[in-house]
C-alpha positions in Angstrom: 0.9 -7.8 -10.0 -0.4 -6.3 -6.5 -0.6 -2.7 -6.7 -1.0 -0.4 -3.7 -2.5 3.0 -3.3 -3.3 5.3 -0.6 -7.0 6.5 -0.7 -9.1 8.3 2.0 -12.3 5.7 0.7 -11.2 2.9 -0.9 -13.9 1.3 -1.5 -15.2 4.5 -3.5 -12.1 4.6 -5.4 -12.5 1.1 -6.3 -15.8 2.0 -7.8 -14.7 4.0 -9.6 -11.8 2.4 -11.5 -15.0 -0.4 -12.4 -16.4 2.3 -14.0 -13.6 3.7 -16.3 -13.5 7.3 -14.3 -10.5 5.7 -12.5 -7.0 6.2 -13.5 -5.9 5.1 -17.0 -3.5 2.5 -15.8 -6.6 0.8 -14.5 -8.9 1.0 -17.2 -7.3 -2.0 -19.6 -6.7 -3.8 -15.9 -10.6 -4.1 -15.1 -12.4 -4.8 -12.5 -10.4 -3.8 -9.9 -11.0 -5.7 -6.3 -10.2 -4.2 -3.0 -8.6 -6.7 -1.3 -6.6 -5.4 1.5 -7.3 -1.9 3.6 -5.4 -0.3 6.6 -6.9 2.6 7.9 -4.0 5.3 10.0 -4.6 8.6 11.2 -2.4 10.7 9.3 -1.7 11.3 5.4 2.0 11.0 6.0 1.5 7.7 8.0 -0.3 6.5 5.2 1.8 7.4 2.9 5.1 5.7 5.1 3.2 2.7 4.9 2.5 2.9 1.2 6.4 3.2 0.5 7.4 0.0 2.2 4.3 -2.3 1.1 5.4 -1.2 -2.4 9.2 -2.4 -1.4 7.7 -5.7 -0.7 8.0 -8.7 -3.0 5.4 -10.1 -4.8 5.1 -13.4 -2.6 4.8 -11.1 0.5 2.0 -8.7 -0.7 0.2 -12.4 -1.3 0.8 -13.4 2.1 -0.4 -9.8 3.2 -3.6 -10.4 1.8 -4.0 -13.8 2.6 -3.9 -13.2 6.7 -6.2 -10.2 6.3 -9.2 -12.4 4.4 
């Protein structure tokens, strides 16, 4: 599974899921890895984005990844 979240610091929020003050869903999924990151300069852009990434299939949120590493 490839989740996706909007977060204003992800690499913060990443932190703290390693660190069980994350949310539950995360805590019997641990450690978390940031692996992929778009910045944008509003919260409703972000949050556009967030809707169709999450409509993508599995296979395609691996090729996401893989051209941004």
């Amino acid at each position: 599974m490839v989740p996706f979240t909007v977060a204003t610091q992800p690499t913060l929020s990443a932190a703290a899921h390693n660190s069980g003050r994350g949310a539950k869903y995360t805590r019997s999924r641990l450690p978390v890895e940031l692996v992929f990151a778009e910045c944008f300069s509003t919260k409703s852009e972000a949050l556009k984005r967030e809707a169709a990434l999450k409509k993508l299939g599995h296979a395609e949120k691996l090729s996401l990844i893989s051209q941004t590493i």
